[in-house]
Legacy VTK file of the C-alpha trace (Angstrom):
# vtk DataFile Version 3.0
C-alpha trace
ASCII
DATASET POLYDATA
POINTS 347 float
16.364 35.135 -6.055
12.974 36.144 -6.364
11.173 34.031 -4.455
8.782 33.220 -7.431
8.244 30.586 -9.756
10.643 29.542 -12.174
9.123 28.661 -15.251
11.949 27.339 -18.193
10.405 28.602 -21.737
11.434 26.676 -24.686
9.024 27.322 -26.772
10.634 27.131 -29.990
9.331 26.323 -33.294
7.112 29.366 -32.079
7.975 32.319 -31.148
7.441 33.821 -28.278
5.503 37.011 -29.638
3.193 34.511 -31.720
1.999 33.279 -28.534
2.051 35.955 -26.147
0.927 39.606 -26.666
2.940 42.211 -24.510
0.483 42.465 -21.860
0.084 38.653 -21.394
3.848 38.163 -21.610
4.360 41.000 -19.208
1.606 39.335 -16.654
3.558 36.175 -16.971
6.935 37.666 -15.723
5.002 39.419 -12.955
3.674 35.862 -11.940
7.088 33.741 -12.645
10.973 34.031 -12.934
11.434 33.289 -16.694
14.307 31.314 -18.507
14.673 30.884 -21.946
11.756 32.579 -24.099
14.526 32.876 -26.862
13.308 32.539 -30.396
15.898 29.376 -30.673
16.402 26.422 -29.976
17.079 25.894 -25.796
20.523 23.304 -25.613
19.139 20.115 -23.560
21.986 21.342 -21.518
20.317 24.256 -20.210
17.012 22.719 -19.483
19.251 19.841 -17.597
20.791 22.360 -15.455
17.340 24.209 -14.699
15.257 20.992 -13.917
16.071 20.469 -10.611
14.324 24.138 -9.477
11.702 24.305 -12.607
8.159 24.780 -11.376
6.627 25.190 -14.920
7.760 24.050 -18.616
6.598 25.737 -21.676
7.932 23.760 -25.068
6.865 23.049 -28.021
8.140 19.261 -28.045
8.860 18.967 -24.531
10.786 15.882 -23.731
11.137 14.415 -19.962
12.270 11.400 -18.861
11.009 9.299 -15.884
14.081 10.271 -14.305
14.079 13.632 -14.879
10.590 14.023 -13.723
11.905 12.581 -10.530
14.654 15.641 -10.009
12.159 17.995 -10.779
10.803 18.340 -7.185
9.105 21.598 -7.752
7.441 20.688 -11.424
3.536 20.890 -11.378
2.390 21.168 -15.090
4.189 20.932 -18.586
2.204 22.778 -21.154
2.717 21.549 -24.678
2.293 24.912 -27.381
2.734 22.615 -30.732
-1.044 21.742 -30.778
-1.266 18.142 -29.973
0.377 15.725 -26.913
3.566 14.158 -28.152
5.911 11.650 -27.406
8.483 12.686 -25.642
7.475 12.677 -22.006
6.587 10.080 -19.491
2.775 10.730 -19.172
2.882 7.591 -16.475
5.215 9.622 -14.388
3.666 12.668 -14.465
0.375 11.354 -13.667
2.012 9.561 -10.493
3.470 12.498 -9.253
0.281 14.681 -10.181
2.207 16.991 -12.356
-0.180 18.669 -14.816
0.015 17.640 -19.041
-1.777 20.686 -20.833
-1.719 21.173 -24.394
-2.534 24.255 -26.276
-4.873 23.194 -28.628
-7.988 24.988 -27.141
-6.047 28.001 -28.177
-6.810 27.464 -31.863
-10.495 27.220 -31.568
-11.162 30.976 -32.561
-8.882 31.235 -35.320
-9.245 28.112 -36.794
-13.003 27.840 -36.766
-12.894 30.859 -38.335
-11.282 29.715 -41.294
-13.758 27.093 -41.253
-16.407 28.836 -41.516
-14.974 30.725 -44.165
-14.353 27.536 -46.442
-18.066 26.556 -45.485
-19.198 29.412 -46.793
-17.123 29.852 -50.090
-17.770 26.362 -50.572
-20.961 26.079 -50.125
-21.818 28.911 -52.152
-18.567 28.057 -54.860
-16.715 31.454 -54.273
-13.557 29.942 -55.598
-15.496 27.783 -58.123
-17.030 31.009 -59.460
-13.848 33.361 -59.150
-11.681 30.711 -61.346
-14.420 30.307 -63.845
-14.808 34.104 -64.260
-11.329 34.009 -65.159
-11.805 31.329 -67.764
-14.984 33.597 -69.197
-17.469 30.833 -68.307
-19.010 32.308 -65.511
-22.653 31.790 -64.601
-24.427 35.117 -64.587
-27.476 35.960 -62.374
-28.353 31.999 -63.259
-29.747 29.310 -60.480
-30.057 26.858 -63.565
-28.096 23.589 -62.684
-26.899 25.505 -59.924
-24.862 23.462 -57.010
-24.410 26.078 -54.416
-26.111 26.104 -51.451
-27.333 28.111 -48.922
-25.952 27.331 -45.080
-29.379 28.900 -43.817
-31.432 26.194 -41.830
-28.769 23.882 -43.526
-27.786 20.536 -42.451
-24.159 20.792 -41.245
-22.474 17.549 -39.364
-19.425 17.814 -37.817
-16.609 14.464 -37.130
-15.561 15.294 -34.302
-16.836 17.846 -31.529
-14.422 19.808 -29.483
-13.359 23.435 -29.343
-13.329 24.457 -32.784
-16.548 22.557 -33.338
-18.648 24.479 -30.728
-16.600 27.504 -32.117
-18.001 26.922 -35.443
-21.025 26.586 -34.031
-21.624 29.997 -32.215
-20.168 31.714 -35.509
-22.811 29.628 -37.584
-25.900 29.847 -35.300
-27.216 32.813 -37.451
-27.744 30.470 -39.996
-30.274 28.644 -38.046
-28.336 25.560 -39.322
-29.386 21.440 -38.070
-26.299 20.541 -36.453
-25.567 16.995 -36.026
-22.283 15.472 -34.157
-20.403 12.019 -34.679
-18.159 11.754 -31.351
-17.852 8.970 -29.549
-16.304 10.297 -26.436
-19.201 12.860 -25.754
-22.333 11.928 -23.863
-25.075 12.335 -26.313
-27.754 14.082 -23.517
-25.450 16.570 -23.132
-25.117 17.093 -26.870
-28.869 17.511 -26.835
-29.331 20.090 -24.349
-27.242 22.114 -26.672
-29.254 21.450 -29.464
-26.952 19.190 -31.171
-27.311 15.329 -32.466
-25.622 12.771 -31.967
-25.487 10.426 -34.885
-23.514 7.613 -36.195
-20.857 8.229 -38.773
-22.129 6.960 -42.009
-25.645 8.618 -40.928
-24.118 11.678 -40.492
-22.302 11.572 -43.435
-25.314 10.714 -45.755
-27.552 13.323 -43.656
-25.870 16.095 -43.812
-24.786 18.324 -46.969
-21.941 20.338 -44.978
-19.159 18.279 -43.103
-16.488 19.422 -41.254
-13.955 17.066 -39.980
-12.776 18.447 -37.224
-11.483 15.601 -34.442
-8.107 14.934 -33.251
-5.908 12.546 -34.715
-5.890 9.077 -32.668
-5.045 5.403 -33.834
-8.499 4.598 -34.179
-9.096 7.273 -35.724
-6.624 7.262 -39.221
-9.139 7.246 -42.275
-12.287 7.394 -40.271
-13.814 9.393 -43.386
-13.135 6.065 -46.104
-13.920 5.443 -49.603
-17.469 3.959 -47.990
-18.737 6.722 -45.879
-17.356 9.092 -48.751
-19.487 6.972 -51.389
-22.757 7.354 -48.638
-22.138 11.030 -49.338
-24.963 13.304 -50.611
-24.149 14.406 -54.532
-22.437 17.961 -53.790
-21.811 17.793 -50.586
-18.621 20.009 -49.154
-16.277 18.489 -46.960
-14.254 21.102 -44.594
-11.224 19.161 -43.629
-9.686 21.264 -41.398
-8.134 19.479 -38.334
-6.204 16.637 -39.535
-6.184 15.011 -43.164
-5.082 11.460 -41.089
-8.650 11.372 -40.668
-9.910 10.829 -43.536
-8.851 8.641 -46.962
-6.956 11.771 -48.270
-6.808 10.234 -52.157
-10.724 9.216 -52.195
-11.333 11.964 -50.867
-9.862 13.988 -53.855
-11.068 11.503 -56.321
-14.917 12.183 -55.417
-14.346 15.963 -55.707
-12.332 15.624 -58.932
-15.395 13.332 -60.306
-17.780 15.887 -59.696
-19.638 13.774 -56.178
-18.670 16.078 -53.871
-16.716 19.807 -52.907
-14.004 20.083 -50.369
-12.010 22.657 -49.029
-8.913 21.264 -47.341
-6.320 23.082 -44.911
-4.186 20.320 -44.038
-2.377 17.458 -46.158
-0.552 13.844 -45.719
2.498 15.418 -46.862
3.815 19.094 -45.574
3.995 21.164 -48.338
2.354 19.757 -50.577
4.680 18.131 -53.609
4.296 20.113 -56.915
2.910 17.188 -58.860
0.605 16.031 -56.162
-2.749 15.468 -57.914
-4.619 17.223 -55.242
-2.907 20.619 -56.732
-4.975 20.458 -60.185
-8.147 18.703 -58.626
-11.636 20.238 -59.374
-14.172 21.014 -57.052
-11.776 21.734 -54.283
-10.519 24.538 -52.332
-6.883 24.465 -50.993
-5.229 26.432 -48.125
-1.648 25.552 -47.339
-2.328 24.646 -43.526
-3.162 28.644 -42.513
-6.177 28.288 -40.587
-4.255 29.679 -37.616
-1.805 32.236 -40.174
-3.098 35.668 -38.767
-1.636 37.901 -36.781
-2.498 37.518 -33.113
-4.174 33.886 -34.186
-2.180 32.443 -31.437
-2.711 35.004 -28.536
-5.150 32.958 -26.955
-2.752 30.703 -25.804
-0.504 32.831 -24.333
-3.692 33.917 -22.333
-4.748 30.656 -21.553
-1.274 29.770 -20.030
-1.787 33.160 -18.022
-4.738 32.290 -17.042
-3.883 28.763 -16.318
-0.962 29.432 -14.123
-2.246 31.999 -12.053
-5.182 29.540 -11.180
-2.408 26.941 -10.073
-0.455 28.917 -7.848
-4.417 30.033 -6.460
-4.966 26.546 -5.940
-8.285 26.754 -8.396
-9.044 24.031 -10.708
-10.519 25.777 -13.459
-8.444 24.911 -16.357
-8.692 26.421 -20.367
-5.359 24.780 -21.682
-6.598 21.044 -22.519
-5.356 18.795 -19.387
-4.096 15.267 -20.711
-6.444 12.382 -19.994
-4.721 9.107 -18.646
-7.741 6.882 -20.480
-7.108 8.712 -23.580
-3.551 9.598 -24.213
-2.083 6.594 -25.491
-4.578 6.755 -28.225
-3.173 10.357 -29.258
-0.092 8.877 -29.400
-0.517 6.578 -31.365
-1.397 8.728 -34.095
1.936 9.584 -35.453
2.683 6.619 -36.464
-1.173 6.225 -38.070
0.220 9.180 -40.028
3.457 7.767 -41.180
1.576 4.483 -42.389
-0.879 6.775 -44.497
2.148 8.730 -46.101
3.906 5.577 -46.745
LINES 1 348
347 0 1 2 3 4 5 6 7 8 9 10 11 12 13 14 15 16 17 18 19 20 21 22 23 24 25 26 27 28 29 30 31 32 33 34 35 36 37 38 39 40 41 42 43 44 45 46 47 48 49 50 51 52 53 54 55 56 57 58 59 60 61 62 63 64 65 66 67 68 69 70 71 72 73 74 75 76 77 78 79 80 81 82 83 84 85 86 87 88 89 90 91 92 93 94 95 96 97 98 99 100 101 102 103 104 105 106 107 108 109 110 111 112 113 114 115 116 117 118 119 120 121 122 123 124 125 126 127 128 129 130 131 132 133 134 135 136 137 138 139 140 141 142 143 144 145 146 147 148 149 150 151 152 153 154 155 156 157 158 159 160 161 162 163 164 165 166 167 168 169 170 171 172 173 174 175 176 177 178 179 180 181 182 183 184 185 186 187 188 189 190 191 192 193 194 195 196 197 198 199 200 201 202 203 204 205 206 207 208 209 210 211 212 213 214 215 216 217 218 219 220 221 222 223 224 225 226 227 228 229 230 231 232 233 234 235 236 237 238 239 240 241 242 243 244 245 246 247 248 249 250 251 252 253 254 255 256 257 258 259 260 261 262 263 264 265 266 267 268 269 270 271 272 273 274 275 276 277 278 279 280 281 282 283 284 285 286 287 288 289 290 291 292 293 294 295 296 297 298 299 300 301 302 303 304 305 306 307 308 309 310 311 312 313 314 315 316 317 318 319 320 321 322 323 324 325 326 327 328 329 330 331 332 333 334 335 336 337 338 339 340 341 342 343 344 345 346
């Protein structure tokens, strides 16, 4: 034996070189005695027969029982690299022990809110709009007549929702000059302000602002925060990035107000994965569609294998400094309620 930490790696759906680049990887076998890291499937089996000496777990859908928390002496932290907490382990149990929940959501923020920017941008200016209608021959030549593009500089942009890729957005939009405006109920609204942001409520954030990106995580009382109301308080032509979950918002009203000409959207993420070939949303005007991509590039995902670097040398340091996203006991049922918010939308 080593001596070092054992750390069990089950990390499929993903594979291991979409979240780690070599160097990170390498850093993390320097740092722990790896298991698994196979680009299958690990047998329950095998993580039963590891449990008992596992300081760290890396999964996608980890899954630990009460029980099994309680043989695994040596466990300080689960990391979740899906995106979101799940079901599937006892939080309760791991908060009583003081083993560590982190999810790897922070690890989206660059890719993601890149995309994001770059559906603000095409929409607001009607890239796509433009390109199809080219193809058609009714393109609008050097003409502002009737024109509903707009410009994002010194633009009113409000975002639902304002975590990572939020602020992320932000830094990549602040050449724009653009009024930013928040709806987030968990943030304290001074601190918003020494940032320059504001706080407002939903529907006057909706009917204030001509950009909004939705852009919170899914929760239970959070399923169709966007409705048919806040979507009819809605500016004529305003774009609507939906780019974090579509359980936030009333996915067919939604469409229905772009398709009737009230508003744009540009959507990365659907009720229903893929999308069904005779879903309406497929042949619906006024919006732009990206089959759930935002974080679809090559080394999109690095950042978390960094993080988890970064993260796990700061444990066995003893430093609290943290960039994986640490579970929060007062907030963590909510998340999980959320899947089955989902299924009740798709039903």
């Amino acid at each position: 034996m080593s001596g070092k930490p054992k750390l069990v790696m089950d990390q499929h759906f993903r594979r291991v070189s979409e979240l780690f680049d070599t160097a990170s990887f390498a850093r993390l076998a320097d740092l722990c005695d790896i298991v698994g890291a196979e680009d299958r499937p690990m047998a329950r089996e095998r993580l039963q027969a590891e449990i008992a000496g596992m300081d760290f777990l890396i999964a996608a859908r980890p899954t630990l029982t009460a029980a099994e928390i309680a043989r695994a002496a040596n466990l300080s932290a689960v990391i979740e690299v899906s995106g979101t907490f799940q079901e599937g382990i006892d939080y309760q149990a791991c908060f009583d022990r003081g083993i560590e929940v982190l999810s790897c959501a922070p690890g989206f923020q660059f890719s993601v809110a890149e995309m994001a920017v770059a559906m603000i941008l095409s929409g607001g200016r009607g890239l796509v709009q433009e390109h199809e209608a080219f193809r058609a021959g009714t393109e609008h030549w050097l003409s502002d007549e009737d024109a509903t593009d707009f410009s994002m500089y010194d633009q009113t942009i409000g975002f639902v929702g304002f975590g990572a890729i939020a602020r992320e957005c932000c830094r990549l939009l602040a050449p724009f000059r653009p009024k930013i405006s928040a709806f987030d109920p968990w943030l304290d609204p001074d601190a918003l302000a020494a940032d320059g942001i504001t706080r407002r409520g939903l529907d006057d954030l909706v009917a204030s602002c001509r950009c909004i990106v939705v852009a919170a995580a899914p929760t239970d009382e959070n399923w169709r925060l966007v409705g048919q109301r806040q979507i009819e308080l809605m500016q004529p032509g305003t774009l609507v990035v939906v780019i974090s979950r579509s359980h936030l918002v009333d996915f067919p009203a939604l469409i229905a107000a772009a398709g009737a000409g009230h508003i744009r959207a540009a959507v990365d993420v659907f009720p229903e994965e893929p999308v069904p070939a005779d879903a309406p949303v497929r042949r619906a005007p006024n919006v732009i569609l990206s089959p759930h991509r935002a974080a679809a590039v090559p080394g999109g995902r690095h950042p978390i294998g960094r993080m988890i670097v970064h993260d796990i040398e700061a444990m066995l340091a003893g430093r609290p400094e943290r960039q994986l996203q640490p579970a929060d006991p007062n907030r963590i049922a909510h998340i999980l309620a959320a899947p089955a918010m989902r299924a009740q939308a798709n039903a």
